[in-house]
N, C-alpha and C positions, 0 to 999 in steps of 0.2 A: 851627535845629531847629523842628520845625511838634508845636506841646503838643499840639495837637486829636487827635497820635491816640500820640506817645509823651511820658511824663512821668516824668521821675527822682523830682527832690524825695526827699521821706521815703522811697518805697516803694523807690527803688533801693539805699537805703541798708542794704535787707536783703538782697540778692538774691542777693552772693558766696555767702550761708550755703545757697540754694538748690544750690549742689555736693556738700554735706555729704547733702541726702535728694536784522620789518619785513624784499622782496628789499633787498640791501644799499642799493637806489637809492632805499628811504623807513628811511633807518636814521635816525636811531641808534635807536627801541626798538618794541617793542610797546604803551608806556604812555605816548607820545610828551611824552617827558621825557629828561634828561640820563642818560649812561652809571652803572650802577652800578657800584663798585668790586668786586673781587674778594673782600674782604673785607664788604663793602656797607656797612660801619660806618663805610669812611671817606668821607669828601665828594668827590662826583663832581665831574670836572675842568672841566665845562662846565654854563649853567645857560640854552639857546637858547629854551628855552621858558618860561621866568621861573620856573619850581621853588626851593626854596631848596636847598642842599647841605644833606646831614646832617653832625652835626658827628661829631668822629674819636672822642668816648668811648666804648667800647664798652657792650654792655648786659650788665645783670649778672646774679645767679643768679635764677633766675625766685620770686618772693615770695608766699607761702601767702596763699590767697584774704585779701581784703581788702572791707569793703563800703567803697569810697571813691568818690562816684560813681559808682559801677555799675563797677567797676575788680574783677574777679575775680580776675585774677592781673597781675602788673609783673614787668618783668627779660625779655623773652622776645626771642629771640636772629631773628628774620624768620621766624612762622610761618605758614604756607602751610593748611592743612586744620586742622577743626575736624571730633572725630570720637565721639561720645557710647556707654558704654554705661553704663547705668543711669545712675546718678549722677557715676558718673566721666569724666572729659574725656582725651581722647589727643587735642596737639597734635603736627603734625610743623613741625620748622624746617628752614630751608633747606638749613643747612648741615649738616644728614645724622643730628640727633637727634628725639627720640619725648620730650615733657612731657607725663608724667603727673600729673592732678590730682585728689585723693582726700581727702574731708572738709579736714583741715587739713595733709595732706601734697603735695607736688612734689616732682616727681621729675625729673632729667632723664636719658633711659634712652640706652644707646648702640643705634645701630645695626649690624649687622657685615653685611657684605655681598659678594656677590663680586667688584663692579667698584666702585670707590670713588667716592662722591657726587664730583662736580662741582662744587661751588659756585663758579661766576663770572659776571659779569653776572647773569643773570633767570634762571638753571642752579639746579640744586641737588637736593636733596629735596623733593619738590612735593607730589604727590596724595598723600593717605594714608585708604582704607577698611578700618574692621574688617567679618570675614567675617560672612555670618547670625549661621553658628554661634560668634563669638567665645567666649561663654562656655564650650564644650565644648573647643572646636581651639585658641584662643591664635593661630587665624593673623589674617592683615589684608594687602591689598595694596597697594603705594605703587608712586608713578612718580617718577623720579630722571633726572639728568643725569649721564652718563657719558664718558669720553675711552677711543674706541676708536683701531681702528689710523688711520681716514680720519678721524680727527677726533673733535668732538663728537658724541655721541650722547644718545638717551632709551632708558628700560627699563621695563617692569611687571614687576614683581615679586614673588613672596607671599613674607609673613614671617610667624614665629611668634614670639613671646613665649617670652621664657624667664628666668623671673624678674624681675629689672628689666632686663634687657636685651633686646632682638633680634635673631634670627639669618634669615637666607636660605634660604626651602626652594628655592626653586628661580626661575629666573627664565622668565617667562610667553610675554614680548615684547619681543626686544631690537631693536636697533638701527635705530629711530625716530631720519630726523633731528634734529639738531639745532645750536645752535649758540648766539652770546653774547643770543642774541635770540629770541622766539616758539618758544618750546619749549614748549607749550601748559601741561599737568599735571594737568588737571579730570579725576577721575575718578567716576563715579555709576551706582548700580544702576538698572534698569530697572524697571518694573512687569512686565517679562517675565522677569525673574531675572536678565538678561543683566549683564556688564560694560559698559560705553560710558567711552572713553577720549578726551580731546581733544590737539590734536596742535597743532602753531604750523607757520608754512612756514619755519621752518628759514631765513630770509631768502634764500630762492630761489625769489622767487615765483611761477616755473612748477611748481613742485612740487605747488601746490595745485591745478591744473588734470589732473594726471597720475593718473588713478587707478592707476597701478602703483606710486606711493609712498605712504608712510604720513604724511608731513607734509603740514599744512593741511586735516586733515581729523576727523570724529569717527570713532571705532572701536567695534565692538560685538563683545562675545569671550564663550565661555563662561566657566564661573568657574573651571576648570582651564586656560584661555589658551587654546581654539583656538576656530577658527571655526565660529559655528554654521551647521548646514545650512540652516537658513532665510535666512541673510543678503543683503541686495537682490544683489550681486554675487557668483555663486557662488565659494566655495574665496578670500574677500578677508575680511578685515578690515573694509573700507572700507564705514560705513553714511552717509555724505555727506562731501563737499568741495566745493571753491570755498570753503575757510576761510583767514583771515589767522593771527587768535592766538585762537582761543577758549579762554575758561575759566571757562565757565560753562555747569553743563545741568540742566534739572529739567523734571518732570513734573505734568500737573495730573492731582485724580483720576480724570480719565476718560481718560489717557492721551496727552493730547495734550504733546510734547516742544515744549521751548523751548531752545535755547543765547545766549548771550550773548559778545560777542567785540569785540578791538580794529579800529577801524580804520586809517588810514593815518596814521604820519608824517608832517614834512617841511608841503610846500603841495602839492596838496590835505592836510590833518588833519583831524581830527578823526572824524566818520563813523563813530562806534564802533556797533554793529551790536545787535540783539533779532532773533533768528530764530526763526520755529515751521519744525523741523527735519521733512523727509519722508527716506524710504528712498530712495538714490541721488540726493538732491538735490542740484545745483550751487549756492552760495551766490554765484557769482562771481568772487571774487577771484584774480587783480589785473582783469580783463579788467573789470568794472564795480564802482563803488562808490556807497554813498548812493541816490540815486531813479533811476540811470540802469536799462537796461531792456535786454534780451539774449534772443533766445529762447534757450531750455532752460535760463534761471541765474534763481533764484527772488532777490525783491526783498526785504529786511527788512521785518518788520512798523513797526520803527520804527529809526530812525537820528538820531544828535545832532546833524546835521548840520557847521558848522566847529569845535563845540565838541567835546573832549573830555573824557571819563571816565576811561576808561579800566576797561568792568567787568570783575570778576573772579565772586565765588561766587556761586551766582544760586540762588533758592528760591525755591517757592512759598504762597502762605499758604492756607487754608481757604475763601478765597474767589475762587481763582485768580489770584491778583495776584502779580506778581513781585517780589521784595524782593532790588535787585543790590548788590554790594560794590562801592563807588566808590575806586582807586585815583587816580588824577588828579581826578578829581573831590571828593576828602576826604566823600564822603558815601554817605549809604545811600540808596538811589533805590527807589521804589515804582512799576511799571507796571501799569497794569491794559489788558488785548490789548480788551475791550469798547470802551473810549471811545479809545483810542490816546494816554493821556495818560502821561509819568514824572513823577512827583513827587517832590522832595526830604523825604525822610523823618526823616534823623537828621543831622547833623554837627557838625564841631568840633572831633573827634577824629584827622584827620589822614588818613593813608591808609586805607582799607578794604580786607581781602585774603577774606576768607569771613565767611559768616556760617551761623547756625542757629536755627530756632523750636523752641522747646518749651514747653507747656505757659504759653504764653501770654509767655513770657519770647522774645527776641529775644539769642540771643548773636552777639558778634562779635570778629573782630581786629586788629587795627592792623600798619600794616607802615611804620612810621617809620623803621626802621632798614635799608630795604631801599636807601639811597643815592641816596634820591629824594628824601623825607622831611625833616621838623626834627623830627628825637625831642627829649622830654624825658626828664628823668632815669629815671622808672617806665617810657619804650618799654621794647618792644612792650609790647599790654597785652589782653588777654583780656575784656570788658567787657559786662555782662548789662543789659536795658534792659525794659522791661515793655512790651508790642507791645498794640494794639487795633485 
């Protein structure tokens, strides 16, 4: 961890209270690590990348905020988005519930749904945004793993609130490849209102080149699910491709998009990707990776070259700088697009699957238990840090 710009010590020790006010031919993953189990809790069968297995105890009820080192909430079951209103936190987990977290209460809320969460491999319950209007409507949209009739699938979703529980208004956008692998799940609003949804290649890595399919690519929807008239390719979904597995998108305030995404398994690895996203842009993939050079396929602004990351939630701060989730990587990375430099920002904590700033606070989640991982007894863990 670099103190100069994040410092637990005393201050974090008050911070919980701040709640209260891969184509199959670079398999096996998108996080270019060992298979997750179905279950994810138990240890994956192979470790080619030197990961350690997670062990087989399961995690348990998720634990009313705590200041223990910056430890908000312990017990959480692999969760994927980090989602605020007011004071209150809605996590989603993988395996197809909504934790809510409220002064000194948790809650783990069901979802009900009309095609049943998927949870296998890197599948599951993924994106999860509440509406503008949350506070009036109770809705929120998520994007999940599905088994249709040709297999694995993706969905967007809108759901409302209904007490402690959730129910399905209706489904937005189904049947988004998918499969045990890159099934992307980043979802995030625009400064233009829009939806924008990421997608993985479905480990068919022609698909990413295809714009007539919706894997390997970002998506831009109105907030009722269809396409806006403005969209770069009329009557499409599709606002870029030439993507592997992105899951990561944010904006700075002057509008300019960034995504973040895995790169390749296997040899060539590593090459996990930093894109400033344009309208109809090719990103490449499979057809080029890392520095190589293509006309009409736009280059990363930065890539890890043999190492991986493996990023995931990706934000920006007040100064334009990116603050990524390091899954493979167990860290929080900081890029600034001026000098082209990443820095290691926070670690120690193990996986990182999303993170969030507020008010000077830096949240984030761990995904130790996602079968990649060495949880400890409090995985997953929800954890606030004081950001400068």
């Amino acid at each position: 961890m670099n103190t100069q710009w994040i410092k637990l010590g005393a201050a974090a020790m008050t911070l919980a209270i701040v709640i209260a006010g891969c184509s199959r031919s670079d398999a096996p993953s998108e996080e270019n690590g060992p298979s997750p189990s179905a279950a994810a809790e138990q240890p994956s069968s192979g470790d080619s990348n030197g990961e350690k297995p997670a062990p087989s105890e399961p995690a348990g009820e998720p634990s009313s905020p705590a200041a223990y080192n910056g430890t908000v909430s312990a017990g959480l079951r692999i969760p994927w988005s980090i989602a605020f209103h007011g004071n209150e936190i809605y996590l989603s987990e993988r395996e197809g519930n909504i934790v809510h977290i409220k002064d000194s209460d948790i809650d783990r809320q069901t979802v009900r749904l009309g095609k049943a969460v998927h949870h296998d491999g890197e599948g599951g319950f993924l994106g999860l945004l509440l509406a503008p209007d949350f506070q009036e409507s109770g809705l929120a949209y998520a994007y999940h793993t599905y088994r249709g009739p040709g297999g694995t699938l993706n969905r967007v979703v809108l759901l409302k609130k209904e007490g402690s529980e959730w129910a399905e208004e209706r489904a937005l956008l189904e049947d988004i490849p998918g499969d045990l692998y890159h099934n992307g799940g980043r979802m995030a609003y625009g400064p233009d209102g829009m939806l924008y949804v990421t997608t993985g290649d479905a480990q068919e890595q022609a698909l990413s080149q295809n714009r007539d399919s919706l894997a390997g690519k970002i998506l831009r929807m109105t907030l009722d699910g269809a396409v806006p008239e403005d969209n770069p390719i009329p009557g499409s979904y599709v606002y870029s491709y030439g993507h592997r597995n992105p899951q990561g998108l944010a904006w700075t305030e002057d509008g300019v998009m960034y995504s973040t995404e895995h790169g390749p398994s296997g040899r060539p690895g590593g090459h996990d990707e930093i894109n400033r996203i344009e309208p109809t842009g090719n990103y490449g993939w499979p057809v080029v990776i890392g520095d190589d050079n293509r006309d009409g396929m736009i280059a990363p602004l930065y890539h890890t070259g043999d190492e991986a990351i493996a990023p995931s939630g990706t934000i920006i701060d007040d100064q334009g700088r990116l603050l990524i989730a390091g899954l493979r990587g167990e860290a929080i990375y900081r890029y600034t697009p001026e000098s082209g430099e990443l820095e290691t920002l926070h670690e120690g904590e193990g996986r990182i699957r999303d993170l969030v700033l507020r008010d000077g606070t830096l949240y984030f989640i761990t995904n130790n238990r996602d079968g990649r991982g060495a949880p400890s007894s409090t995985d997953d863990r929800l954890i606030a840090i004081p950001y400068e």
